[in-house]
VEXTORVO-150236 format. One record per residue (C-alpha): residue number from 1; residue in one letter; x, y, z. Coordinates in steps of 0.001 Angstrom, whole numbers, plus 524288, in hexadecimal, padded with zeros to 5 digits. Layout:
BEGIN
PT  seq  type      x      y      z
PT  NUM     A      X      Y      Z
...
//
This chain:
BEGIN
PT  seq  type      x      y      z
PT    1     X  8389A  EB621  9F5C1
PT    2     X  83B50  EABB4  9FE3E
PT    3     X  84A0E  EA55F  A015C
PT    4     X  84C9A  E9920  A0786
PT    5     X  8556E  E9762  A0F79
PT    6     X  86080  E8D6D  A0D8F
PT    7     X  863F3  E7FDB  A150B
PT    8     X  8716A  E78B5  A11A9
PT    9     X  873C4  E8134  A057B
PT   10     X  878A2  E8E73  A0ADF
PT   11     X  87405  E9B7D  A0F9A
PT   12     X  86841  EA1F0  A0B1D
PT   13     X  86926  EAB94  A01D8
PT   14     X  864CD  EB59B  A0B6B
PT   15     X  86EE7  EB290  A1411
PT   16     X  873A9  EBE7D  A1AEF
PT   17     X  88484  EC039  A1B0D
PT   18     X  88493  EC6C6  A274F
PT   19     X  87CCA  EBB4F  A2C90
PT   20     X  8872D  EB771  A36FC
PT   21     X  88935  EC512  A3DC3
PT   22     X  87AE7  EC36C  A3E10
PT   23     X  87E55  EB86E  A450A
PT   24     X  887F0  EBEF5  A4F4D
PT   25     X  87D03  EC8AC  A511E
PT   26     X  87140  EBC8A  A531B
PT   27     X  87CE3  EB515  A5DD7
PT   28     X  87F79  EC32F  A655F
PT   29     X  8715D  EC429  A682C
PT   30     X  86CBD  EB54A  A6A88
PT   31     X  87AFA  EB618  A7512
PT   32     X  8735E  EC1E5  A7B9E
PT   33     X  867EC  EBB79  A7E0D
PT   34     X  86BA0  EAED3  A840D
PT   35     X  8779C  EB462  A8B46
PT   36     X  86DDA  EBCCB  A91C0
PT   37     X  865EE  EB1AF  A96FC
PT   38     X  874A8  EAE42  AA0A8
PT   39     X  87C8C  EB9F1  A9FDE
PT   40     X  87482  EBEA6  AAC67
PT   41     X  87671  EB2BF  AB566
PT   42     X  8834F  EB659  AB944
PT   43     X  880EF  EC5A1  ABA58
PT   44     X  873E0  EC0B8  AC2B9
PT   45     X  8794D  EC212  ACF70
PT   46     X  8804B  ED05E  ACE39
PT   47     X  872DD  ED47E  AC8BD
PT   48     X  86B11  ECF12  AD365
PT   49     X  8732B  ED676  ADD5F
PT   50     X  872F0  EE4D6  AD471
PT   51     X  86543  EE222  AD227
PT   52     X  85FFB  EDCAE  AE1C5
PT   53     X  8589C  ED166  AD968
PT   54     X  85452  EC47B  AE3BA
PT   55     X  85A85  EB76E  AE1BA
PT   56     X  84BFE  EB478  ADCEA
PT   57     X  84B01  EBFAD  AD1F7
PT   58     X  857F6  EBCFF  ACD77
PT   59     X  8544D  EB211  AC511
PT   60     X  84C16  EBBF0  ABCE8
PT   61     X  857CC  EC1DB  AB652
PT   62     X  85912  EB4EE  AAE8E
PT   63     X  84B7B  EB0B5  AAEE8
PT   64     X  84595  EBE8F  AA910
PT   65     X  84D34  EBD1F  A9D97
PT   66     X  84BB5  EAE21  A99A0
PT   67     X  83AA4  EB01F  A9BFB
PT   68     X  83C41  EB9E0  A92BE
PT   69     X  844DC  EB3C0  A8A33
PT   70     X  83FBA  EA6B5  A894A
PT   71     X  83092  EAAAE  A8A16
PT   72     X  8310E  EB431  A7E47
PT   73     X  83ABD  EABDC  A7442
PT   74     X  82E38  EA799  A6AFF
PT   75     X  82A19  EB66C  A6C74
PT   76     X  83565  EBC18  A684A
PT   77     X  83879  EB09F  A5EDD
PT   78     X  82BB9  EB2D8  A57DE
PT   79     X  82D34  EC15D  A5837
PT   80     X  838F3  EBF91  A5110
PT   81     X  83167  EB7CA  A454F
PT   82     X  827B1  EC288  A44C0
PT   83     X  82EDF  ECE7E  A4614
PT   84     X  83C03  ECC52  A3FFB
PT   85     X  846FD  EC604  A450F
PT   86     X  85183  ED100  A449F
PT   87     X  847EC  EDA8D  A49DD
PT   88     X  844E5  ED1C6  A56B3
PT   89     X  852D6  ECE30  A57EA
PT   90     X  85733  EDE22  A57C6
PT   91     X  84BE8  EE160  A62B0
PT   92     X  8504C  ED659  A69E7
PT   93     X  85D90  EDAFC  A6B17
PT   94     X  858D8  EE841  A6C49
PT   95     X  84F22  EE2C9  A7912
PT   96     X  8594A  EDCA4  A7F9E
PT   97     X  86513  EE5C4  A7E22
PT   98     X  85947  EEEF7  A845A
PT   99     X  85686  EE52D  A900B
PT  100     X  86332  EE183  A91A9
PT  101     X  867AB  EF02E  A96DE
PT  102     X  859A1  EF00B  A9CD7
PT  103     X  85E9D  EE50A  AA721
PT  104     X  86E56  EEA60  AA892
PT  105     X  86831  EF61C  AAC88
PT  106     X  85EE2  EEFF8  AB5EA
PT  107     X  85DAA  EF6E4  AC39B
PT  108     X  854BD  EEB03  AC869
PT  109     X  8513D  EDD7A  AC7CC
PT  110     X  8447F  EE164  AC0F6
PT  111     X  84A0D  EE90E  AB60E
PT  112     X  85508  EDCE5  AB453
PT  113     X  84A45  ED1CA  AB34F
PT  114     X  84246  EDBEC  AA9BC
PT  115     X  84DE0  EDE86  AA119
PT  116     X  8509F  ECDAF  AA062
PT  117     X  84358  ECC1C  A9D17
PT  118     X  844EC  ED6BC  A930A
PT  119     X  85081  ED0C7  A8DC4
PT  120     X  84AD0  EC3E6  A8DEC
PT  121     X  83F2E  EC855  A84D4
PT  122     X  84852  ECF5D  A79DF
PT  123     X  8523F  EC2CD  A7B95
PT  124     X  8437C  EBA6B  A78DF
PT  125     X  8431F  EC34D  A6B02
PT  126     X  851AF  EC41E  A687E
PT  127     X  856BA  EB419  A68F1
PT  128     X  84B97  EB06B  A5EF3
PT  129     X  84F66  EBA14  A560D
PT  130     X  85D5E  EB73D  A579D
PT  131     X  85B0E  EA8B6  A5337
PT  132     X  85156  EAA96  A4904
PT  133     X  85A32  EB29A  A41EE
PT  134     X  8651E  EAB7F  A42BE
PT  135     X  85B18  EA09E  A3D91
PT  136     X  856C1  EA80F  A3054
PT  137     X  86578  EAF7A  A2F8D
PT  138     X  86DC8  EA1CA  A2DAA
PT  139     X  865EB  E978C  A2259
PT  140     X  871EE  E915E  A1DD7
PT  141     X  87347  E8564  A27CB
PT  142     X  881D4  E85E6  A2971
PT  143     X  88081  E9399  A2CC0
PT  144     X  87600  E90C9  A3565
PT  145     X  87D18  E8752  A3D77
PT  146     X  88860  E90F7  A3EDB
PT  147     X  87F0E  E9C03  A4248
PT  148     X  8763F  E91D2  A4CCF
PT  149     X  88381  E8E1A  A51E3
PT  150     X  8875C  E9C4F  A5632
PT  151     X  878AF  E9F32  A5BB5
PT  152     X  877FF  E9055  A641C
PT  153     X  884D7  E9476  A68D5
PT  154     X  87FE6  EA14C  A6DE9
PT  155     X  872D4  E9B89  A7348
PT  156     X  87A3B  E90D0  A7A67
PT  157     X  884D2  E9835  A7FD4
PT  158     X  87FEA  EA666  A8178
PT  159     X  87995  EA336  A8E2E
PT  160     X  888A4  E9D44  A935F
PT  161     X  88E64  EA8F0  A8EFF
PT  162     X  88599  EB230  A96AA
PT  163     X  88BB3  EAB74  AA269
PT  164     X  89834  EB07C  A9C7B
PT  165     X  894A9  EBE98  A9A58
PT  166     X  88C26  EBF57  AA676
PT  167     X  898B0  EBC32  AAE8A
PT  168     X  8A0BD  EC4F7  AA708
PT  169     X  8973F  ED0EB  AA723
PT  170     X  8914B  ECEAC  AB5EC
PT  171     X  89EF9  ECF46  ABCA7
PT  172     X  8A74E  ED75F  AB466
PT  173     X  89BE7  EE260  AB0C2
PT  174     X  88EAA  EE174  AB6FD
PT  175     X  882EE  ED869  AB63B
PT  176     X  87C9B  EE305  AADE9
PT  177     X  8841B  EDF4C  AA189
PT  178     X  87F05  ED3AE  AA1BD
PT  179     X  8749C  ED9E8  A9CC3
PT  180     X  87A4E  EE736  A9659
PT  181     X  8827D  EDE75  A8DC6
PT  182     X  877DC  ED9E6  A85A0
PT  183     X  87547  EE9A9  A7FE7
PT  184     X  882E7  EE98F  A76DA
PT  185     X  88097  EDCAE  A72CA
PT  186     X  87255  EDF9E  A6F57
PT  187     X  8765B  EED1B  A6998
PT  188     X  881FA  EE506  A60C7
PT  189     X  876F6  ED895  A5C0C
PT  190     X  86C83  EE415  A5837
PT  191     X  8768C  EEC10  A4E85
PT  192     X  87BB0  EDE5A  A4A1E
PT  193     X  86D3D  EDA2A  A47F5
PT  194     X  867F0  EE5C3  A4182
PT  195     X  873DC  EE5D1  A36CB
PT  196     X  874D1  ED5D8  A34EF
PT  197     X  86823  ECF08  A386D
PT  198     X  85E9F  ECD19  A2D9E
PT  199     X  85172  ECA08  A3061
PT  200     X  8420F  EC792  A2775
PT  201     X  83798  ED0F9  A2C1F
PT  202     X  82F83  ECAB1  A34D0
PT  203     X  8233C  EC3A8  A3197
PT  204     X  81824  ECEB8  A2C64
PT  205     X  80A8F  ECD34  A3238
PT  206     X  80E9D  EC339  A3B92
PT  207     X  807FC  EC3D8  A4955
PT  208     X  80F52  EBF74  A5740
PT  209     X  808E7  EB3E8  A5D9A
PT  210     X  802D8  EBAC8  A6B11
PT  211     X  7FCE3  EAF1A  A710A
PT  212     X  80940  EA7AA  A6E77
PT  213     X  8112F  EB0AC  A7357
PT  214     X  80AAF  EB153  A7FAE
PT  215     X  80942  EA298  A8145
PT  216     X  817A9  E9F79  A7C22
PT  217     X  81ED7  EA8FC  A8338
PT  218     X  814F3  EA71C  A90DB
PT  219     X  817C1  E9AF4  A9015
PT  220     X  827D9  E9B4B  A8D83
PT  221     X  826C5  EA5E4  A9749
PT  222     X  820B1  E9F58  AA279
PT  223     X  827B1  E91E6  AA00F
PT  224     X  83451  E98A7  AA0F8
PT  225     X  830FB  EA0BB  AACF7
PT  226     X  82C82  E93AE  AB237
PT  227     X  839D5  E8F4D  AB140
PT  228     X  84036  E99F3  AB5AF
PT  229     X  836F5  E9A6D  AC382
PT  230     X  838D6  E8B76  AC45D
PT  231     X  8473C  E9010  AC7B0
PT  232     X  845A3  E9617  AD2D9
PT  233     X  83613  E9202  AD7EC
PT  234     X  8379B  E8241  AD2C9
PT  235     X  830F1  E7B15  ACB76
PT  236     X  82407  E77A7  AD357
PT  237     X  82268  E85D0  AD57C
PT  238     X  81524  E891B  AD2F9
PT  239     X  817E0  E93C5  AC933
PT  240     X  8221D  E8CFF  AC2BB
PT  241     X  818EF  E826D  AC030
PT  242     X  80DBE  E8D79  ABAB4
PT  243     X  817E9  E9302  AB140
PT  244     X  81A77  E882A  AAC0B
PT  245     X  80CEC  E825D  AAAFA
PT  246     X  809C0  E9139  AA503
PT  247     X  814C8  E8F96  A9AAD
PT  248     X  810D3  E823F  A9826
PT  249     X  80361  E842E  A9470
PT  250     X  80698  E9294  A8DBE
PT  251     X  80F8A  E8AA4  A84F4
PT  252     X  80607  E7FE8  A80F6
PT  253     X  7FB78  E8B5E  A7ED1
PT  254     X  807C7  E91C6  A7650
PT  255     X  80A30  E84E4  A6D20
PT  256     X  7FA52  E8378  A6C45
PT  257     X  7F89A  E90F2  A6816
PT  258     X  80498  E9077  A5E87
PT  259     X  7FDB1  E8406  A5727
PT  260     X  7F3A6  E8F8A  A52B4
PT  261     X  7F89D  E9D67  A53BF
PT  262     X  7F9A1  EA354  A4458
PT  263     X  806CD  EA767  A48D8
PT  264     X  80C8C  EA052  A5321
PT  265     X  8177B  EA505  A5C0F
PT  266     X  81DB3  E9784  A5CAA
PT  267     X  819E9  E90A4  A4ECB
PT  268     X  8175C  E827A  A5397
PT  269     X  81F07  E7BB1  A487A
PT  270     X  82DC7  E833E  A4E4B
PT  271     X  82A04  E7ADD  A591D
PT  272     X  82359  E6CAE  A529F
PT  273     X  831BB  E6B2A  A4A6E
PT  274     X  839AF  E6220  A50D2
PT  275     X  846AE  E6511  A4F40
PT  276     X  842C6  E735E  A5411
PT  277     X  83AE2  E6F23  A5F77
PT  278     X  846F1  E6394  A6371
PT  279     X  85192  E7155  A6359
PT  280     X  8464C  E79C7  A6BAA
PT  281     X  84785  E6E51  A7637
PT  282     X  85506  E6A44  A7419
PT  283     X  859DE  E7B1D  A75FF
PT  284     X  84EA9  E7B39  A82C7
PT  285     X  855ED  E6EDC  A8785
PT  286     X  862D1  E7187  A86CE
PT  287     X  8631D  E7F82  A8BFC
PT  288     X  85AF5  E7ACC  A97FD
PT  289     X  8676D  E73B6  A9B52
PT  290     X  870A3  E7E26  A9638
PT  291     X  86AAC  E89BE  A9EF8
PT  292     X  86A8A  E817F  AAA00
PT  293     X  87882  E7F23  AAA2F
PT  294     X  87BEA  E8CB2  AA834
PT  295     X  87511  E9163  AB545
PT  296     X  87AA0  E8441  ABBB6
PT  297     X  886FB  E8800  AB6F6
PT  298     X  888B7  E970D  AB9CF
PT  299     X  882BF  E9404  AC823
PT  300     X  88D8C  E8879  ACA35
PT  301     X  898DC  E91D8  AC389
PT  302     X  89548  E9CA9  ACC5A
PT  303     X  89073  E977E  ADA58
PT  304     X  897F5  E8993  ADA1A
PT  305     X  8A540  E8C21  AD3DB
PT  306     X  8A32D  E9B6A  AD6B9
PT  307     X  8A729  EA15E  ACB4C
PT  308     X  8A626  EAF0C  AC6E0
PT  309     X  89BB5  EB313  ABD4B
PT  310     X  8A6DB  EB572  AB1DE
PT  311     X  8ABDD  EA8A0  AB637
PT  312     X  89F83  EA148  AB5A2
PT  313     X  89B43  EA74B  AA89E
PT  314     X  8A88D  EA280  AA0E9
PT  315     X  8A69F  E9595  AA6B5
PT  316     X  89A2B  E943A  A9DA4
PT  317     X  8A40B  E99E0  A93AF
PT  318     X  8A800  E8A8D  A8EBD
PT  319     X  89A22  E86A6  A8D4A
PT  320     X  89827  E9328  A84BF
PT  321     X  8A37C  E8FD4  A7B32
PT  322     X  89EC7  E819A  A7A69
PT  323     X  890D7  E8626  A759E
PT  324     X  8963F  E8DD0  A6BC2
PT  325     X  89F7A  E8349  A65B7
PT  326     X  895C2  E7ACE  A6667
PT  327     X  88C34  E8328  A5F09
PT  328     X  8942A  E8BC7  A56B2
PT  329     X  89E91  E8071  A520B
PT  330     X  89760  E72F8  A53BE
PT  331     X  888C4  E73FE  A5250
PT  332     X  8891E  E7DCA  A482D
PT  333     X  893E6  E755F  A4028
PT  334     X  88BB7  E6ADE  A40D1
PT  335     X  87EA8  E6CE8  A40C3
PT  336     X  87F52  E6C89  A3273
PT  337     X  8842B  E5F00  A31B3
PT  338     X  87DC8  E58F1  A3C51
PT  339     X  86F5A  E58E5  A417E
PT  340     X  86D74  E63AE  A4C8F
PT  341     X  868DD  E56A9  A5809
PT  342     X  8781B  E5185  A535F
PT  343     X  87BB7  E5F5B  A5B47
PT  344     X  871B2  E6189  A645B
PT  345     X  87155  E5320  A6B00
PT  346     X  88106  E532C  A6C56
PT  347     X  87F9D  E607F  A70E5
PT  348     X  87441  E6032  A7B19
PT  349     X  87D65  E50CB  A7E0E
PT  350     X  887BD  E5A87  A8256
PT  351     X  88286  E636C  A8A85
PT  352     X  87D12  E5801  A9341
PT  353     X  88A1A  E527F  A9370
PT  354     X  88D44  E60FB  A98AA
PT  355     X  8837A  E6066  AA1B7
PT  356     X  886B1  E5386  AA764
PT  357     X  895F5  E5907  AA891
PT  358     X  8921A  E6328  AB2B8
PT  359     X  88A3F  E5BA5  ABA80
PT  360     X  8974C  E576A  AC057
PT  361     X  8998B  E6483  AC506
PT  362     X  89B85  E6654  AD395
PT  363     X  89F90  E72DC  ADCE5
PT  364     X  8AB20  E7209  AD885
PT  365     X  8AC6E  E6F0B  ACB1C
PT  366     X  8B798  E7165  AC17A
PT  367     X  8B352  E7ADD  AB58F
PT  368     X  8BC32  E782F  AAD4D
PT  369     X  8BA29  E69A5  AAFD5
PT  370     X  8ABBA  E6688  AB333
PT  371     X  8A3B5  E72E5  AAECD
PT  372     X  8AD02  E76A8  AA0A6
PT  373     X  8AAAD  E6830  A9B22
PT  374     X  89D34  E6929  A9DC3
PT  375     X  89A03  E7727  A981C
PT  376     X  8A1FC  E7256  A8AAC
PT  377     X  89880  E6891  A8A35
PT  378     X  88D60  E6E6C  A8C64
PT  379     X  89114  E79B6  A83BB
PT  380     X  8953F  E70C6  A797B
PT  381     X  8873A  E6B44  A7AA2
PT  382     X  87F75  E77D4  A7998
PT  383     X  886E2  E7C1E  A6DFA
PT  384     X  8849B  E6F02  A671D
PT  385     X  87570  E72A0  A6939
PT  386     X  870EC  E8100  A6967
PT  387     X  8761A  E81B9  A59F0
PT  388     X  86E5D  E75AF  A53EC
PT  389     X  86256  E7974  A5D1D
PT  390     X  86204  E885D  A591B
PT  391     X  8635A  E8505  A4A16
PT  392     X  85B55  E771E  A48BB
PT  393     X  84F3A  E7F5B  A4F8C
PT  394     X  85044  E8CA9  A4789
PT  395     X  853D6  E85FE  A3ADF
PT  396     X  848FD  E8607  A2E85
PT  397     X  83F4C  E902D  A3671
PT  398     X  838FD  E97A1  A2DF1
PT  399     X  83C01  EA499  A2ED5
PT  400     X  830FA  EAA99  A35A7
PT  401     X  831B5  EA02D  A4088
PT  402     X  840AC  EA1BF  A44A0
PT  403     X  83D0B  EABEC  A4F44
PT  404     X  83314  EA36A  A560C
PT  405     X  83E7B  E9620  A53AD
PT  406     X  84770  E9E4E  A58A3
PT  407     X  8411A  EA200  A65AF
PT  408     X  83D16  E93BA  A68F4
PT  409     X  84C6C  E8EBC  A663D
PT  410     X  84E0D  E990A  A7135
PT  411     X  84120  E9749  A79C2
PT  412     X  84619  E885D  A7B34
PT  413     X  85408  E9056  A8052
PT  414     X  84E3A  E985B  A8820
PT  415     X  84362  E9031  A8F48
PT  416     X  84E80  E83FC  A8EF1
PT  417     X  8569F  E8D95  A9750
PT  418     X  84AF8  E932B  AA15B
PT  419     X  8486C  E8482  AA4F4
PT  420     X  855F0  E820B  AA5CD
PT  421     X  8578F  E8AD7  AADD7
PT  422     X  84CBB  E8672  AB613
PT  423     X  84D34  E77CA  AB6F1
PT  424     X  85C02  E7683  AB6A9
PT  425     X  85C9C  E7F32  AC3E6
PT  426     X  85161  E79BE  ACA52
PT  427     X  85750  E6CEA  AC782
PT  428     X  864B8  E7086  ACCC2
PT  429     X  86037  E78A9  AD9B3
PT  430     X  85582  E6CB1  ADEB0
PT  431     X  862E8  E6414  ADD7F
PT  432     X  86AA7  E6D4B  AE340
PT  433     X  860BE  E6CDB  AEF02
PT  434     X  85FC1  E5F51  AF0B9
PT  435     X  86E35  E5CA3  AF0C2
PT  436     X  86F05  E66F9  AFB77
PT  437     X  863BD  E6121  B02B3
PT  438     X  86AD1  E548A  B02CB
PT  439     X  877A3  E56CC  B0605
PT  440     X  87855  E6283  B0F11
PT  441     X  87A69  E5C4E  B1A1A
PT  442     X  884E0  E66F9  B207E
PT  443     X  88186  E73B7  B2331
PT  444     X  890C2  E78F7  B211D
PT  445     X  891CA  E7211  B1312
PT  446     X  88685  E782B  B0E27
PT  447     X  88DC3  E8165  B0412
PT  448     X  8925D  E75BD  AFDA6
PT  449     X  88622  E6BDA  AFD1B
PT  450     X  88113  E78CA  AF6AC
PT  451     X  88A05  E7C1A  AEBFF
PT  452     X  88BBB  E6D05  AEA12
PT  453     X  87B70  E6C9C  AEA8D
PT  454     X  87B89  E7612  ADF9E
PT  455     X  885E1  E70B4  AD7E7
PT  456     X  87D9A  E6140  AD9D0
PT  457     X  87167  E6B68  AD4B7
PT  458     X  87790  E70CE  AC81B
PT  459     X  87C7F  E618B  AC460
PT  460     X  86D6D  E5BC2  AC5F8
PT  461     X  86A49  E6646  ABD94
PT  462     X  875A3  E64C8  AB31E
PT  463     X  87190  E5660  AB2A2
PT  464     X  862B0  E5978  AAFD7
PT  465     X  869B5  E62FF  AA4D0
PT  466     X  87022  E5A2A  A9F6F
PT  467     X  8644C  E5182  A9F31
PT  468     X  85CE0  E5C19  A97D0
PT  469     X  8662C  E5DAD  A8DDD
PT  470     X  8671E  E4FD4  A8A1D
PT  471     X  8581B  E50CB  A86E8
PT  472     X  85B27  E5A96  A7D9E
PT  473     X  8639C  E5391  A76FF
PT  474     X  85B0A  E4987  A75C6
PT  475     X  84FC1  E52FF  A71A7
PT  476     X  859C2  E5729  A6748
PT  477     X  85E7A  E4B76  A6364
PT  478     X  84DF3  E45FA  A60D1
PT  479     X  84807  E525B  A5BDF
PT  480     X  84FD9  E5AC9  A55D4
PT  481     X  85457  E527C  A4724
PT  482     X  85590  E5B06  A3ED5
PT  483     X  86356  E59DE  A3658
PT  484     X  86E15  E5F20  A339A
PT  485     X  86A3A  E6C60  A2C95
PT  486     X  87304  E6AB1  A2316
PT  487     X  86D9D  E5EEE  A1E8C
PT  488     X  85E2B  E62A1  A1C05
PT  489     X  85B9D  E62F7  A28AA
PT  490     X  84B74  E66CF  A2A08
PT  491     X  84E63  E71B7  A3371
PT  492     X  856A8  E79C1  A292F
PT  493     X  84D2A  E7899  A1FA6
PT  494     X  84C77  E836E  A1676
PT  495     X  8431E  E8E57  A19CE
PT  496     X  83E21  E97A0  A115D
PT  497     X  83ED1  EA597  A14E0
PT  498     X  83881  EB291  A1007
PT  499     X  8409B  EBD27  A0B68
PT  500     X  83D31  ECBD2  A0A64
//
């Protein structure tokens, strides 16, 4: 027997009644995993020191665990779809609580970079599932938009409130908890998952896509490292320019292949829809300005206004409460009402307007007057966007495609943050020499021209953030037009699912 599921006219009559501690359980362990991609950068200089890692391996800690992360999302997503979602979510947990004490026990740099990587791989299986069953556990559209609103706060402000806990942890316990942390919050989402989550076997007789596995994830994998090396060896550097060329061409091979594999890894027709597609490049576009403010920002806190890693993590604490308001108590009031490009233009609109307020910011700049204001805005803006872009591109999948749906929504996070990353601070540091070049003319003020260099880098950057997220708006504004999904919108379309 089959039962459809229901658009404007209520629940399904599956629907489960412990559905929203299902929900607290889904939040805890999407919060791990994108907390765990910033809750490092503070503790990154007390483990360098424990540890002896160079200034050159350091970046490794961060980098191991986004390659990982964003070159094995379609893998896990589509693992997900063929395995079961519950059962993929569970060994994700499982996998990361395990590399988690892996790396706060490390007695190396080796064993710390292994153990990111690690938990970079079981994050890659764990955030697909996550989403995908929040996706087939809410139907009911005003439910929905509640339950998006919670999970696009999360994904927008987890990675602000790692700054938080990485302060707190790194100097009032040890670095190591940064890490260790993660195993009682694992331990608590498994026992919560394995008495409330509900999950459909996964699909019998089905086969993983090898080829495309190896082309999608190569190529994911070698763009992103080529981001991540651009960093620190620039852009022109030869093998920055072969990664990318490499992921270029492994990706084209990928979409040819997926045009005529029986059972593709990526289904081409997630991709061809274009409200889905406009929320892949609107998410990509918007966190490549996002990330880059938050390393601008924590470098700034900490090295121009010298704060103290506590201090600089509660700063971000404003930007984390405006996310959350505007996910949890705008977006998902409205998104029933209005379309989702009413929220996501104003919303990506914002941020700029965030952007462009701390490009005033000098040496010497008021918080509570120059940087606060901005961070609202910003926050405000994020909010306003993660919600309508999580639940526009995951609504009317069918069911055995939510995994894979799932995993790009967080691909276009992921690889949106790696460039970044990337571009943002190459942007900033060639403007930060330049203004040096030009205006160090005395030996004995060359402390300031310095931190006034870097401050003149972070601004060029901000502006070319800025920039970017105004073209997501606009991509959101043109491609995503879909409406309001309480009023027949396409993309909540009813979808039938099996029953067994």
């Amino acid at each position: 027997m089959s039962v459809t599921r229901t658009g404007e006219e209520g629940p399904s009559v599956d629907t489960d009644p412990r559905r929203w501690w299902g929900l607290v359980v889904i939040a805890l362990a999407q919060l791990m995993v994108v907390l765990d991609a910033t809750i490092v950068n503070i503790a990154l200089p007390s483990a360098q020191r424990d540890l002896g890692m160079s200034d050159g391996n350091r970046q490794w800690v961060i980098t191991a665990y986004t390659l990982a992360f964003g070159g094995l999302l379609l893998l896990g997503g589509r693992i997900a779809d063929l395995v079961g979602r519950k059962r993929t979510f569970v060994a994700g947990l499982v996998g990361f609580a395990a590399a988690s004490a892996l790396g706060g026990a490390a007695i190396n740099a080796g064993m710390l970079f292994g153990a990111r990587a690690l938990q970079g791989a079981f994050a890659a299986v764990l955030a697909p599932s996550a989403l995908s069953l929040l996706t087939t556990t809410f139907t009911d559209p005003k439910e929905r938009g509640r339950a998006f609103g919670i999970y696009g706060a999360l994904a927008g402000s987890g990675a602000a409130i790692g700054f938080i806990v990485g302060g707190l942890l790194t100097e009032y316990l040890d670095w190591r908890w940064c890490l260790y942390v993660n195993v009682p919050i694992a331990l608590v989402a498994v026992l919560g998952a394995l008495a409330l989550l509900h999950d459909r076997p996964g699909r019998a007789g089905a086969r993983l896509d090898v080829p495309g596995v190896l082309l999608g994830c190569g190529g994911l994998v070698a763009i992103v490292y080529g981001f991540s090396e651009a960093e620190s060896r620039g852009w022109t550097d030869p093998m920055v320019l072969a990664l990318f060329a490499a992921g270029i061409l492994l990706l084209v091979v990928f979409v040819w292949w997926q045009s005529r594999a029986p059972m593709p890894l990526l289904p081409l027709h997630i991709v061809r829809d274009r409200n889905r597609a406009g929320c892949f490049l609107t998410m990509a576009l918007a966190v490549i300005g996002m990330f880059g403010l938050f390393l601008f920002m924590t470098y700034y806190l900490q090295a121009v206004l010298e704060y103290s890693p506590v201090k600089t993590g509660l700063a971000f604490l404003p930007l984390t409460a405006a996310i959350i308001i505007g996910s949890t108590q705008i977006s998902a009031r409205l998104l029933q009402r209005v379309p989702p490009r009413m929220l996501m233009v104003p919303g990506m609109v914002l941020a700029a307007g965030g952007m462009v307020l701390l490009t005033r910011m000098t040496t010497h700049s008021s918080y509570a007057s120059e940087i606060l204001p901005a961070l609202l805005l910003l926050g405000l803006g994020m909010g306003l966007t993660f919600m309508p872009v999580f639940a526009t591109a995951t609504a009317g999948v069918a069911p055995h495609d939510s995994g894979v749906t799932s995993a790009t929504v967080n691909t276009s996070q992921q690889v949106g943050g790696s460039i970044g990353t990337a571009l943002l601070n190459t942007i900033a540091t060639t403007s930060t020499a330049t203004y040096v070049t030009a205006h160090l003319t005395d030996l004995s003020d060359r402390t300031r021209v310095m931190r006034e260099g870097v401050v003149h880098g972070y601004t060029v950057a901000l502006w070319w953030a800025a920039g970017i997220m105004l073209l997501a708006g606009l991509i959101a504004g043109l491609m995503v037009t879909t409406k309001a999904p309480g009023h027949g919108a396409a993309a909540d379309a009813p979808v039938p699912e099996q029953v067994t």
